[in-house]
N, C-alpha and C positions, 0 to 999 in steps of 0.2 A: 102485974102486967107491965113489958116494955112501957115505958117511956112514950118510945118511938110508935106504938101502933095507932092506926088509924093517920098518922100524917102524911103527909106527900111530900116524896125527898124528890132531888134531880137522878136519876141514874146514869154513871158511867159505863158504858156499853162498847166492845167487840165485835164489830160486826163483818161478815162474811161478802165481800162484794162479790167474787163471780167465779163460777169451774175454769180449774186452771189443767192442763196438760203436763205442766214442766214443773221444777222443784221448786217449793213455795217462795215467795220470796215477804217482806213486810208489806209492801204495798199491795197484796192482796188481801188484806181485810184491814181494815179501816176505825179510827178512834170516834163513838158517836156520844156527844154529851148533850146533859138537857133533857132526858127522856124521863117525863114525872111521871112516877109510879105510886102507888098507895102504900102504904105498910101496912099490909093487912090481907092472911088467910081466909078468903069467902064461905059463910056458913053454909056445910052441906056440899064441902068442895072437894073432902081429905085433901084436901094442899097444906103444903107450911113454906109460910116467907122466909127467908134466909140472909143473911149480908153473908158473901161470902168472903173468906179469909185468905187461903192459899188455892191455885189453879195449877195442875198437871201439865206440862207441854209434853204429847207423845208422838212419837214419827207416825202409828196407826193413825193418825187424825188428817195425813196425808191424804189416805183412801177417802176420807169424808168430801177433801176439797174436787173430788171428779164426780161427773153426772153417774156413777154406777150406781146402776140398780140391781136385786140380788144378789151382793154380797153379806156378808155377816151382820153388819149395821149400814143404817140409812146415809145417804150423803149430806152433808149439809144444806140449807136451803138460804139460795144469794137473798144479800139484802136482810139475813137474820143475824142472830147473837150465836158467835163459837159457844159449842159446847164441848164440854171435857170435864173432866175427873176434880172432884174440890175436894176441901176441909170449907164447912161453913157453920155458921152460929144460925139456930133459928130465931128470931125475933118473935113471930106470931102461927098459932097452929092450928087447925080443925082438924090434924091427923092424929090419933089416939096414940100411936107409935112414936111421935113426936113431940115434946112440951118445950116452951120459950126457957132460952138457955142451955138447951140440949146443944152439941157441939153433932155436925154428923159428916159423912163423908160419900160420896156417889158422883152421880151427874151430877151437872150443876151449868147455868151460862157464867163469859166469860163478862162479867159483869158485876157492877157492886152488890148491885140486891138481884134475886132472884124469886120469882113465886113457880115453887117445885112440886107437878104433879105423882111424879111416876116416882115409885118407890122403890120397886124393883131390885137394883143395887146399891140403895142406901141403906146405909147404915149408921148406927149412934156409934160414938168415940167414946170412949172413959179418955179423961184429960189424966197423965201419968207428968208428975214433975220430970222422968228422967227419960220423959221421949218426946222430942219437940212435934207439936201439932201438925207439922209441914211434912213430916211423915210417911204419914197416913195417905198422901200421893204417891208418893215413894217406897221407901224401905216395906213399909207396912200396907199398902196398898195394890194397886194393879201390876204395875213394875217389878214388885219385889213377890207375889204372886204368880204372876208368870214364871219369874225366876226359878220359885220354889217345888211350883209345879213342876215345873218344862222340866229341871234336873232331876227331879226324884223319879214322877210318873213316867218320863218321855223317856228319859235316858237311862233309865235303873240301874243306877252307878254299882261299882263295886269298889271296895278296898284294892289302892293301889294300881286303879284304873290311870291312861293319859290321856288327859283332859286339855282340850283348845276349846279359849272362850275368844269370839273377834267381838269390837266394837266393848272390848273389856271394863273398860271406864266408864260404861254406859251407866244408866237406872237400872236396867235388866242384868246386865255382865257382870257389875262390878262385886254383887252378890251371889252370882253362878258360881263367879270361881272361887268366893270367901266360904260359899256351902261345899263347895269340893276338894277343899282343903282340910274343914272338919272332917269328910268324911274319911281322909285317908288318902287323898288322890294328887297326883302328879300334873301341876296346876300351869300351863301358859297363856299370855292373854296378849293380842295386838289393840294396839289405838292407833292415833292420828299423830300424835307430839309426843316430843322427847318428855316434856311433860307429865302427861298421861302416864308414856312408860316407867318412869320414877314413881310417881303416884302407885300404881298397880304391883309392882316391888316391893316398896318400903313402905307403903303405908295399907295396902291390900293383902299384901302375904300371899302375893302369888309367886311360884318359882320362878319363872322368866315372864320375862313381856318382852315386845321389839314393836318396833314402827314399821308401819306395810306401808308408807311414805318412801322410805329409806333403803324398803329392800329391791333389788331390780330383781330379783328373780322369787315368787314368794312358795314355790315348788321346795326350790333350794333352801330357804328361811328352815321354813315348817321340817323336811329333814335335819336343820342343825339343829332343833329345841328336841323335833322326837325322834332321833334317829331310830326307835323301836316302832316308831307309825304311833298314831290316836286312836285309842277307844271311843272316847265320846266327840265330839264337836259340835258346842252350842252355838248356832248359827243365828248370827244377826247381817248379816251383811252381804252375802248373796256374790254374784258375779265372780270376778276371778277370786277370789280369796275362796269361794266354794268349788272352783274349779280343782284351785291347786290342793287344798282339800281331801278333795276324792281321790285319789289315787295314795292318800297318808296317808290312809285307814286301815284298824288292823282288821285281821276277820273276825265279823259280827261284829264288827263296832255300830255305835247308833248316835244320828245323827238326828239332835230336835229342832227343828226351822223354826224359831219365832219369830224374824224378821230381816230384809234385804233392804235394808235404806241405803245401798248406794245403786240399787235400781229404782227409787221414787223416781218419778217423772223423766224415766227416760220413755221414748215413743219407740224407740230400737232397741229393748231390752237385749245383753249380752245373753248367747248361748253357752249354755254347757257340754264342753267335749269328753268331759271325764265320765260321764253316767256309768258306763261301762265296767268301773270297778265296783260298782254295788252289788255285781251277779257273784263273779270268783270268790270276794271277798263276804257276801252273806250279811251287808250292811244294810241296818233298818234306817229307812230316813223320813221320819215322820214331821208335818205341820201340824200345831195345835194353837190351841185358842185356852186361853186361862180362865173363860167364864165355863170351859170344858167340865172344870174342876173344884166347882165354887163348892159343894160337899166338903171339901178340905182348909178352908178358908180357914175355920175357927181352930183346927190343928194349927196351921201358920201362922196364925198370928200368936198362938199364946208360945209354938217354936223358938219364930223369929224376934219377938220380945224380950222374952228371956236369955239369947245369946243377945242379942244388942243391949244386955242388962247387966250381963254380966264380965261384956267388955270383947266378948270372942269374934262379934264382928264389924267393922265400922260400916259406915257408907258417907259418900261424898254427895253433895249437895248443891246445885248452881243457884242462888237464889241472887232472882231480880226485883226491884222493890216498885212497886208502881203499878196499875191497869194499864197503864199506857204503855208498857214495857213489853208486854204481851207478844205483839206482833213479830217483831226483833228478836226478840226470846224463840220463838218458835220456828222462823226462817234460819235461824243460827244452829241447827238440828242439826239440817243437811247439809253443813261445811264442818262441823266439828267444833263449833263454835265453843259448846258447854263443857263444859268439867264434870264430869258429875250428874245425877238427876235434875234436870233443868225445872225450877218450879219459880212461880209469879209471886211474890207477895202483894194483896189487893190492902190488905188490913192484918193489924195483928191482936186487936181484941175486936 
């Protein structure tokens, strides 16, 4: 048995002050310390206590901070603990599924300890020396899941297809376009910095990149990289970049929506005047959701392991060190702050 069970630590705690309308900012959730908790799974609870390790920052957690109801997941609730996506070590367990020491990965609060009922989408880690725990948010996680979904299921690539990934340098992108370059494909990617665009070149292996900072006209861009038009186009980013988009496209080309974060918190969201090329042109342009796909999870991961094992793919990583970090970390989403998949470190054993 832990050491630690049955005592009572202080918990560092994340907490959610109030629905917001506009793009997150830090001072909408707030640093609570002092909150003593037990170390200890209740008999007869299936709970297991956890310290958690590493925390997920993802743009989806936007939608959490607004009063909606009936959308796909619940909103957060003011005045509680963020939830999001962890790596966490169990300390204490009444779940059979779970024993102390177990390393696992799911929901989780943005907090030091957590006592976790819902099991749902957690799951146990094999701790691997040649893949760092932080992960398993990331590459190996919901982010890189989506990824693998949205391009295989969504877009049903072919050899020698041309591929546009926006927000390329993302969690989500950065591995879109490293899986569509194995596959055979004609690879371009936009960010935010000249930065980014170097990263995504020379260290991603995509054919081009460019800044949509930089371009006044992104119609005109998107013809110089493909002047034959796009087959696919993995959409993260929505608004004009989707506008000038539409009209690229070659016939039947398909287009997987996983996400518009530079429409978060606007109240006047941009229209699209292009729609109109999806008829002539025979383009599918589907939304999905990567818990769509969780049947295929245990393919991607032993996939995506093994190319990150074997060196075929990298991924980049924004790691901030602190609970405290949290906030900043996650307001910094919506300017482009991160490099990389943005992830917290809370603890690292």
């Amino acid at each position: 048995m832990d050491e630690m069970v049955g005592k009572i630590v202080s918990n560092k705690q994340i907490i959610f002050k109030r629905y917001i309308d506009e793009v997150p900012k830090e001072s909408d959730m707030e640093l609570r310390l002092g909150k003593e908790i037990k170390v200890e799974a209740p008999k007869g609870s299936a709970a297991f206590f956890v310290k958690n390790l590493y925390l997920s920052c993802d743009p989806y957690m936007r939608n959490r901070m607004r009063d909606l109801h009936g959308s796909y997941i619940p909103p957060f609730v003011p005045d509680s603990v963020v939830e999001g996506f962890g790596v966490s070590k169990v300390i204490d367990s009444d779940n059979p599924r779970f024993k102390p020491g177990d390393i696992v990965s799911g929901f989780t609060g943005w907090e030091e300890y957590s006592l976790l009922h819902n099991t749902d989408q957690m799951r146990k880690v094999e701790p691997d020396d040649h893949i760092p725990l932080s992960y398993h948010v990331g590459l190996l996680g919901m982010p890189g899941f989506t990824a693998y979904a949205g391009f295989y299921e969504v877009c049903a690539p072919k050899k020698n297809e041309y591929v546009f990934v926006s927000a390329a340098s993302g969690a989500v992108g950065q591995l879109v376009g490293q899986l569509a370059k194995l596959h055979g494909c004609y690879v371009v990617g936009s960010a935010g910095s000249n930065k980014k665009v170097d990263l995504l070149k020379n260290v991603l292996g995509f054919d081009e990149a460019f800044n949509y900072k930089e371009e006044p006209d992104l119609d005109a861009a998107l013809k110089r990289y493909f002047p034959q038009g796009i087959d696919i186009y993995f959409e993260n980013v929505g608004g004009g970049m989707l506008d000038a988009v539409l009209p690229n496209m070659r016939v039947h080309g398909r287009i997987a929506v996983c996400g518009m974060v530079s429409q978060h918190g606007m109240s006047d969201q941009q229209g699209i005047r292009n729609l109109f090329s999806l008829i002539p042109k025979r383009v599918k342009m589907q939304g999905f959701l990567q818990s769509d796909y969780l049947h295929l999870f245990p393919r991607f991961l032993e996939d995506v392991s093994s190319l990150y094992k074997q060196g075929k793919i990298t991924y980049l990583e924004d790691m901030n060190e602190g609970l405290e970090s949290a906030p900043a970390a996650f307001a910094g989403l919506f300017s482009g702050k991160n490099v990389g998949k943005q992830v917290i470190c809370v603890s690292r054993h």
